[in-house]
Backbone as JSON Lines, residues from 0, in Angstrom:
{"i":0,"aa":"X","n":[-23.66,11.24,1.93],"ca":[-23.47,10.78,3.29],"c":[-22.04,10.28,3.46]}
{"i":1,"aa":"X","n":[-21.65,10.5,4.62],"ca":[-20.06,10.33,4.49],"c":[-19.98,8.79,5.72]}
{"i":2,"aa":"X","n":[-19.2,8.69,5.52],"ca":[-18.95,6.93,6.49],"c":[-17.55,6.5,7.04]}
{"i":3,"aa":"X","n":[-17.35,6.2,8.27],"ca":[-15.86,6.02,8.87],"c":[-15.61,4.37,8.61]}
{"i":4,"aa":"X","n":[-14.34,4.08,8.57],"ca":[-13.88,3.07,8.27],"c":[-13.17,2.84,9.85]}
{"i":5,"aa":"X","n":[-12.85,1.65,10.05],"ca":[-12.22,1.88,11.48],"c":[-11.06,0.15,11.03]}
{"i":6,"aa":"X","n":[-9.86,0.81,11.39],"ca":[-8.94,-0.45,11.55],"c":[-7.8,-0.56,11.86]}
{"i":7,"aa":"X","n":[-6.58,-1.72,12.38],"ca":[-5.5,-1.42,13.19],"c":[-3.8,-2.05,12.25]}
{"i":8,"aa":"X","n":[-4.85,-2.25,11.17],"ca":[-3.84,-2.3,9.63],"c":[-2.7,-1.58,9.63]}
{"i":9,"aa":"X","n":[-1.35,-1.41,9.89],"ca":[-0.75,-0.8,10.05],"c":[-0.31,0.11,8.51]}
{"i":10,"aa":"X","n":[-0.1,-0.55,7.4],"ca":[-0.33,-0.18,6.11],"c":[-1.18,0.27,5.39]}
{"i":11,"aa":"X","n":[-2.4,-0.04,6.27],"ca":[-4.05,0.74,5.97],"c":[-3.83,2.2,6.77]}
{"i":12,"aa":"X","n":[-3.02,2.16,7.49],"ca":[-3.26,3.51,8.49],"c":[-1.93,4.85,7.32]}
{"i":13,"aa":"X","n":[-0.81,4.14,7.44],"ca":[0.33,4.33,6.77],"c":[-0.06,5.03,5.39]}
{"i":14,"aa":"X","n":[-0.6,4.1,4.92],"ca":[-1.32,4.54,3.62],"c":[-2.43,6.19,3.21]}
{"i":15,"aa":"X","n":[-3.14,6.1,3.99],"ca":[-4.08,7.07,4.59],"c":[-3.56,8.49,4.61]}
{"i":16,"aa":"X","n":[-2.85,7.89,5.98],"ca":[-1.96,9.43,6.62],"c":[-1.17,10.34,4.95]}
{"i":17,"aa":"X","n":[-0.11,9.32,4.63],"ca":[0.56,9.96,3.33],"c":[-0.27,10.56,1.98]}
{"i":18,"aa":"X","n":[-1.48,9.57,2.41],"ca":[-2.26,10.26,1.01],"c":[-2.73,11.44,1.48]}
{"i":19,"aa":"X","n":[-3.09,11.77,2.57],"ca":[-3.55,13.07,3.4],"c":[-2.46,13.78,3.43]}
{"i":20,"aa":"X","n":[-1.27,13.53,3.39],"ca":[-0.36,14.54,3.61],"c":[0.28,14.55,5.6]}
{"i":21,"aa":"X","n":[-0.2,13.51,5.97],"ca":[0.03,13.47,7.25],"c":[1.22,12.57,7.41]}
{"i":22,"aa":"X","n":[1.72,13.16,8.69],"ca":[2.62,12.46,9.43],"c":[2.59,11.98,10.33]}
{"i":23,"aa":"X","n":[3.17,10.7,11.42],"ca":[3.11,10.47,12.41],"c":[3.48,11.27,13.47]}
{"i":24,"aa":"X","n":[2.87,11.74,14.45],"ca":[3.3,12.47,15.66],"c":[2.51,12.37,16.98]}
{"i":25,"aa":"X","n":[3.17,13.0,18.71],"ca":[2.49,12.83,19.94],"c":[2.27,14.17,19.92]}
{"i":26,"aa":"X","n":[1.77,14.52,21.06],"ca":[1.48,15.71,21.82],"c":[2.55,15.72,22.63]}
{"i":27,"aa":"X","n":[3.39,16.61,22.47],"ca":[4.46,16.9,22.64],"c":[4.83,16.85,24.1]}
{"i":28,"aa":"X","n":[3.88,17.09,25.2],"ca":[3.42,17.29,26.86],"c":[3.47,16.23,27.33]}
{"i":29,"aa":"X","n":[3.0,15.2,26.5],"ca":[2.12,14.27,27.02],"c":[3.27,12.09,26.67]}
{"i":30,"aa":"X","n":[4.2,12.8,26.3],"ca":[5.67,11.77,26.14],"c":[6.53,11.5,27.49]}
{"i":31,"aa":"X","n":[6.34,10.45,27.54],"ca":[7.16,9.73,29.14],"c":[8.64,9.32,28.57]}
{"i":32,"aa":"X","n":[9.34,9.08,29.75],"ca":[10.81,8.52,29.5],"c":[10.98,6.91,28.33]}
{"i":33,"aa":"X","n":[9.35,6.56,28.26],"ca":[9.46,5.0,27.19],"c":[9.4,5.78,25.87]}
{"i":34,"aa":"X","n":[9.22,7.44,25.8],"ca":[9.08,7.65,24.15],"c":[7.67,7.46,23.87]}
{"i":35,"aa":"X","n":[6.59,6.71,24.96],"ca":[5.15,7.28,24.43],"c":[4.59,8.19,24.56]}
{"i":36,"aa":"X","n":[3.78,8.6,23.58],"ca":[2.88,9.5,24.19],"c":[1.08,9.49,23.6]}
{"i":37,"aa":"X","n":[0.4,10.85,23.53],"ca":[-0.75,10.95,23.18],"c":[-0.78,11.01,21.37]}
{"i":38,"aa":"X","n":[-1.31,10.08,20.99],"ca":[-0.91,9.77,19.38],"c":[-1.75,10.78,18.46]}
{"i":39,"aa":"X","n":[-1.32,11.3,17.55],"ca":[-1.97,12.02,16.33],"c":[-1.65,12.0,15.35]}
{"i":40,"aa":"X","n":[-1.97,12.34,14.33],"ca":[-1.81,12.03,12.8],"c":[-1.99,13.5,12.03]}
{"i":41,"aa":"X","n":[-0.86,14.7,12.32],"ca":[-0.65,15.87,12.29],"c":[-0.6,16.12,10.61]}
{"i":42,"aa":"X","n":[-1.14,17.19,10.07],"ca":[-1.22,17.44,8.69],"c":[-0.61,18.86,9.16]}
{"i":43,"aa":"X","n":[0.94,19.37,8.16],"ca":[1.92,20.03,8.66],"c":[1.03,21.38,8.03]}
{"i":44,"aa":"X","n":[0.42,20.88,6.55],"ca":[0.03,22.02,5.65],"c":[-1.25,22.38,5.96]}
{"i":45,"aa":"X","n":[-1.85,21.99,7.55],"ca":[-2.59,22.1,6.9],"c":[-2.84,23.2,8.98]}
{"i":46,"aa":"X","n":[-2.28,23.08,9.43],"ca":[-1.45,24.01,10.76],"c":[-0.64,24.62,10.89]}
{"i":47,"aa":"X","n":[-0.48,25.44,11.96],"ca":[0.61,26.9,12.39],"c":[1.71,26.34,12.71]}
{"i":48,"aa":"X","n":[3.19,26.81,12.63],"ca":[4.45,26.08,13.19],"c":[4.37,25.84,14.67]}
{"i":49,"aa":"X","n":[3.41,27.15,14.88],"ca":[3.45,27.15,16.82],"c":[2.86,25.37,16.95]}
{"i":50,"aa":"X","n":[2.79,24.39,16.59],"ca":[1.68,23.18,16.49],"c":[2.3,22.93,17.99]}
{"i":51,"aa":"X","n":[2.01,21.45,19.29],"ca":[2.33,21.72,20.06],"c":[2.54,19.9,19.82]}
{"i":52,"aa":"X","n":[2.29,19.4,18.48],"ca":[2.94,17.84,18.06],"c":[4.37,18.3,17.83]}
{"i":53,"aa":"X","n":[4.93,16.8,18.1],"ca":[5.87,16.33,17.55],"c":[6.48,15.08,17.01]}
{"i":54,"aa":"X","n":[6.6,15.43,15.9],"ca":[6.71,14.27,14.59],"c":[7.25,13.25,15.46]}
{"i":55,"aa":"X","n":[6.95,12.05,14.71],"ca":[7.55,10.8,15.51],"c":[7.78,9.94,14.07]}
{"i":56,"aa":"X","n":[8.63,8.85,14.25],"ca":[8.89,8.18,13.23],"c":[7.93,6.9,13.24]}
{"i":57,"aa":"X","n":[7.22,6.23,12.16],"ca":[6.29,5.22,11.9],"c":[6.72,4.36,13.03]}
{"i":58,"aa":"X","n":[7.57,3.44,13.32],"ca":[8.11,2.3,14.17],"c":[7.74,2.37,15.25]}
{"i":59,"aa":"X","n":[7.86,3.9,15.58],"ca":[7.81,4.26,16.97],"c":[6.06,4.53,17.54]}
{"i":60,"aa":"X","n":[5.49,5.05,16.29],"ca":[4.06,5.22,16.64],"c":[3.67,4.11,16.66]}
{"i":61,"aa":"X","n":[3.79,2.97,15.7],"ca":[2.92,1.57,15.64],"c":[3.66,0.67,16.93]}
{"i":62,"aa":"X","n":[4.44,1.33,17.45],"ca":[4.8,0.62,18.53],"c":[4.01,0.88,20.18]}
{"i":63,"aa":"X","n":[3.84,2.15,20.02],"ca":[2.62,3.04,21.07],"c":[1.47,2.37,20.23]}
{"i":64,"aa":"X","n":[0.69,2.62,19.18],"ca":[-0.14,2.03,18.79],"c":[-0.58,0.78,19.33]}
{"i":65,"aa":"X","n":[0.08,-0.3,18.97],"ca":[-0.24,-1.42,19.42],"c":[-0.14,-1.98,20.87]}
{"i":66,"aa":"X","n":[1.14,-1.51,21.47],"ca":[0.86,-1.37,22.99],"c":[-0.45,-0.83,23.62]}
{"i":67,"aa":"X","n":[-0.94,-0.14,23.22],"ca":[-2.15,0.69,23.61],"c":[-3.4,0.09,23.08]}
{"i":68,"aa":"X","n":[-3.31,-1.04,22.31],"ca":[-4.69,-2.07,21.5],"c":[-5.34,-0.81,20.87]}
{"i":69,"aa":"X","n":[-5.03,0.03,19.81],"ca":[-5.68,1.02,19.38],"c":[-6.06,0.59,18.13]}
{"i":70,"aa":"X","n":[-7.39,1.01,17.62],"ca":[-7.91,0.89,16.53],"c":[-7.83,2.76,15.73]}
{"i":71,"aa":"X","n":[-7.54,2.48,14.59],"ca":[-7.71,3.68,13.7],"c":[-9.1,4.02,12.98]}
{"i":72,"aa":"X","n":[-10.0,5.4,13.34],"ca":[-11.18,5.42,13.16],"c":[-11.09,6.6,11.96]}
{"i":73,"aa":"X","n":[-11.48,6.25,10.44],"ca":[-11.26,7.46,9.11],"c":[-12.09,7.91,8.75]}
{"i":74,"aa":"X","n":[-12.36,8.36,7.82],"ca":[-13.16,9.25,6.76],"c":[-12.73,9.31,5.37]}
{"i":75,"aa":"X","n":[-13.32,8.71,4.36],"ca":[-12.41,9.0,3.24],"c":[-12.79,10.55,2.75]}
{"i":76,"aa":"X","n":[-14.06,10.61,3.03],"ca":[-14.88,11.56,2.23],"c":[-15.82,11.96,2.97]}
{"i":77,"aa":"X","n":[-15.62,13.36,3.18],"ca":[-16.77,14.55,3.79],"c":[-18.03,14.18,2.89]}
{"i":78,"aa":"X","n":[-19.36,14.39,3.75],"ca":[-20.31,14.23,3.25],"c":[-21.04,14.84,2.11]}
{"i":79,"aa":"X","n":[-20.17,16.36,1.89],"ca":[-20.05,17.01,0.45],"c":[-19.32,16.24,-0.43]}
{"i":80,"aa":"X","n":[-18.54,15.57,-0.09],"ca":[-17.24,14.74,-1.45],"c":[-16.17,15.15,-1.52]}
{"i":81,"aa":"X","n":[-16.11,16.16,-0.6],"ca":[-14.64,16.34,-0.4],"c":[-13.82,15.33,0.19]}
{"i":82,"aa":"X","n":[-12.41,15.51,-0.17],"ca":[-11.66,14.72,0.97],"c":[-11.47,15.23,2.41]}
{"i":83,"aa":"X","n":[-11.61,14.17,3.09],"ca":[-11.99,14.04,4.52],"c":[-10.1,13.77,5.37]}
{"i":84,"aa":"X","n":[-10.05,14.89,6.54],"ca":[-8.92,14.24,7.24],"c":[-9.17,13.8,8.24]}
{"i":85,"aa":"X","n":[-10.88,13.67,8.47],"ca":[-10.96,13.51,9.94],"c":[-10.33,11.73,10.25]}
{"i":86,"aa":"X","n":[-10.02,12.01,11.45],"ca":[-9.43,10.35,11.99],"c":[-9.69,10.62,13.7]}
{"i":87,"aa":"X","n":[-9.54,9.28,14.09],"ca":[-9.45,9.16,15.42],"c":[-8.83,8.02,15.95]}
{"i":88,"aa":"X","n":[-8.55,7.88,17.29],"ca":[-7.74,6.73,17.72],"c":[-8.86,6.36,18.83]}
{"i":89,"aa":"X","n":[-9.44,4.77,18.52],"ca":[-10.23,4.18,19.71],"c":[-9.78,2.88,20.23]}
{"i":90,"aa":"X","n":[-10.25,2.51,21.69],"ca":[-9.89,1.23,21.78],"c":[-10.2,0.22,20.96]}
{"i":91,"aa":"X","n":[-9.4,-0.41,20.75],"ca":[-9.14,-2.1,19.94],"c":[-10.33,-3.15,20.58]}
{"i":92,"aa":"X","n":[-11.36,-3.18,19.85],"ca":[-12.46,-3.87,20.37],"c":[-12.0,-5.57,20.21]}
């Protein structure tokens, strides 16, 4: 059985992403003149170049992050035992 972890740890999130191989990035459409946008946690190896993210640097995401009261929702482990990339971004309860 597999189980989500959910939290707004910025070094818990940080941590995660790199062990996954992920990077910080928006939806590329969806970025206003403040530099925010729609947040994701893009795995480069693991998508087409056409991707329609664009990388963003840590500072800048935990800065949309927390403006936005967002909580980070994980997976360590698929319910087979694999490793899991699923994640999500929910409101900050």
């Amino acid at each position: 059985m597999s189980s989500s972890k959910q939290t707004h740890n910025h070094a818990t999130i940080k941590a995660w992403a790199e062990e996954h191989g992920g990077v910080p990035a928006i939806v590329a459409d969806t970025s206003t003149n403040k530099g925010d946008g729609v947040l994701r946690i893009h795995f480069p190896k693991h998508s087409d170049h056409s991707s329609d993210l664009k990388e963003i640097d840590w500072d800048t995401f935990f800065k949309t992050f927390d403006e936005h009261q967002l909580d980070f929702l994980y997976q360590e482990k698929k319910a087979n035992g694999d490793e899991s990339t699923f994640h999500k971004f929910v409101e900050r309860e």
